[in-house]
C-alpha positions as a Markdown table, in Angstrom:
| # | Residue | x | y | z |
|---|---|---|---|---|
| 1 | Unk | 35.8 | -31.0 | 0.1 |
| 2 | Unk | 33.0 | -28.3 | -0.9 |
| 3 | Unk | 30.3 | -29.4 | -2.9 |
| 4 | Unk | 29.7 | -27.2 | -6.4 |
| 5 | Unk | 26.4 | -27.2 | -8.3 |
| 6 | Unk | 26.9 | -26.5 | -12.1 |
| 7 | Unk | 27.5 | -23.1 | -12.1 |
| 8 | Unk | 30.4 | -23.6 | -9.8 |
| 9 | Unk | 29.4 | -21.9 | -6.7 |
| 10 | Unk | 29.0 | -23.2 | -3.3 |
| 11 | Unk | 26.4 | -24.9 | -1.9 |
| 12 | Unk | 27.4 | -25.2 | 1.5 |
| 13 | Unk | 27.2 | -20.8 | 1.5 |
| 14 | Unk | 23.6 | -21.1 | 0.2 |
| 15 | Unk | 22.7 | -23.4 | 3.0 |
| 16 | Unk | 24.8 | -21.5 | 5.6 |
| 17 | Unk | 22.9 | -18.5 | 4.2 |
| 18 | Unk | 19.0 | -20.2 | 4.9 |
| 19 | Unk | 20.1 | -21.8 | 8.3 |
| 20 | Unk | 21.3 | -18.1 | 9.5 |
| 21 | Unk | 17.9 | -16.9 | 8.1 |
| 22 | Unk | 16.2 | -19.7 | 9.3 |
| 23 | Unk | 17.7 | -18.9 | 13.3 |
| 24 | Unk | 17.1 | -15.0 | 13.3 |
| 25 | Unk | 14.0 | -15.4 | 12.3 |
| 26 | Unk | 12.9 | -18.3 | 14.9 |
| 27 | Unk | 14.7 | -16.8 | 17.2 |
| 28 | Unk | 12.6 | -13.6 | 16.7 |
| 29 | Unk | 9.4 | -15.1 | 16.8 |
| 30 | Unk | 6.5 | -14.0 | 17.2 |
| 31 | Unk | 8.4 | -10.9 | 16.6 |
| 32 | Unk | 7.8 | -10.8 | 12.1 |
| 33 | Unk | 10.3 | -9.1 | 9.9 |
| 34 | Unk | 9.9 | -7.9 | 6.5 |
| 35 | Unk | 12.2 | -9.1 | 3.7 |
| 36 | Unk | 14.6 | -5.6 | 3.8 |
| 37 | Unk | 14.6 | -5.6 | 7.5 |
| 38 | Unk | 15.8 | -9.0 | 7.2 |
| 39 | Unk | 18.9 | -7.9 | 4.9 |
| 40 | Unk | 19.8 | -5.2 | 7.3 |
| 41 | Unk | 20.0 | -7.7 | 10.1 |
| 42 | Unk | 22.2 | -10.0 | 8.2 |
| 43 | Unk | 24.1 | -8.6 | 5.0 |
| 44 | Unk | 27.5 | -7.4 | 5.9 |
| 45 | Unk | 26.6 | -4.0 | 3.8 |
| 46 | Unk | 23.1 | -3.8 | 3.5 |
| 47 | Unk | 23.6 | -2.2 | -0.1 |
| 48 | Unk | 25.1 | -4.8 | -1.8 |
| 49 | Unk | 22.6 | -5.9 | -3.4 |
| 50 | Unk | 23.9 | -9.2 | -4.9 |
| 51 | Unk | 23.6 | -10.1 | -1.1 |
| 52 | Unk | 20.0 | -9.0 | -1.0 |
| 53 | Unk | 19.1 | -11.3 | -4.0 |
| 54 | Unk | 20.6 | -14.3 | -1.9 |
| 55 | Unk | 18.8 | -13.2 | 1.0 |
| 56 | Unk | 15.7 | -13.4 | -1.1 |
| 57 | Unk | 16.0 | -16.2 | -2.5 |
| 58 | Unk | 17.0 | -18.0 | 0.6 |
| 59 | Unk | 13.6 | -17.0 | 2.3 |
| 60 | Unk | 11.8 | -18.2 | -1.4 |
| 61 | Unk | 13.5 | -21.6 | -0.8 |
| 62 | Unk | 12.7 | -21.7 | 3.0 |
| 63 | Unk | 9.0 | -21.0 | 2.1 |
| 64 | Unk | 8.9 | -23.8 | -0.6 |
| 65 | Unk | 10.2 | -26.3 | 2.1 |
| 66 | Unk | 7.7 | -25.0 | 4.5 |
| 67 | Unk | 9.7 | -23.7 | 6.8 |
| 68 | Unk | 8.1 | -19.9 | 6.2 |
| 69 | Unk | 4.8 | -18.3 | 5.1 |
| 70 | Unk | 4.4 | -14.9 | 4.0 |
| 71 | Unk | 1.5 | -13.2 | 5.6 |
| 72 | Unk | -1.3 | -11.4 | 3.3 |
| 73 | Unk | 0.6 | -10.7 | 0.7 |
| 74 | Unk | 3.2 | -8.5 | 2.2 |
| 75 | Unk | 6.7 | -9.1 | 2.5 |
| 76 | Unk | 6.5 | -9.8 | 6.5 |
| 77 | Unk | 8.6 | -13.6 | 6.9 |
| 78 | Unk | 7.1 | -16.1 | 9.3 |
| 79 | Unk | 8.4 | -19.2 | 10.3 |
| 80 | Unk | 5.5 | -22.1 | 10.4 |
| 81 | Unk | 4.8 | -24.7 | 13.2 |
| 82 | Unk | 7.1 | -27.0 | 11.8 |
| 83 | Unk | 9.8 | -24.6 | 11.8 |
| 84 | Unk | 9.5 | -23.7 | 15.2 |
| 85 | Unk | 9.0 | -27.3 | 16.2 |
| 86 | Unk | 11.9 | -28.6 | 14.9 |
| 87 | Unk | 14.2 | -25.3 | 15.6 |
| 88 | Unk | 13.4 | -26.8 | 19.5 |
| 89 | Unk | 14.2 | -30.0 | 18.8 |
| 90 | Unk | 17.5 | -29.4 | 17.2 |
| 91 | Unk | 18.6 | -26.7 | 19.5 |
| 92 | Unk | 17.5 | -28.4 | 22.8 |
């Protein structure tokens, strides 16, 4: 069974949606990608920009766990020690 939050929609698709950003760019690293280059490389249709909100917002939420910084200001994503760290553990 899927869990809702209030509004009805899944949250299982948000956290899909942070893990996949969360992987592309460990993966990447030290290689940094900007927030639209990030949307190219994972929306379906890189115009549909309901997509690109969630994208957004996915990489908001991955900085406000710690999981990625933003680097002077800019819109360049970077995962931070701890991401990397525990991307190796969990993947090893």
């Amino acid at each position: 069974m899927a869990v809702t939050d209030s509004t009805g929609s899944l949250i299982a698709e948000t956290e899909i949606l942070e893990r996949t950003i969360l992987e592309e760019v460990v993966e990447l690293h030290p290689e940094r990608l900007t927030i639209p280059e990030l949307i190219l490389r994972i929306a379906s249709d890189p115009e549909d920009e309901a997509k690109g909100e969630r994208i957004r917002h996915a990489v908001r939420e991955l900085r406000r766990s710690g999981l990625f910084r933003y680097r002077n200001g800019d819109e360049l994503v970077e995962p931070t020690h701890a991401a990397l760290r525990a991307f190796s553990l969990l993947t090893a």
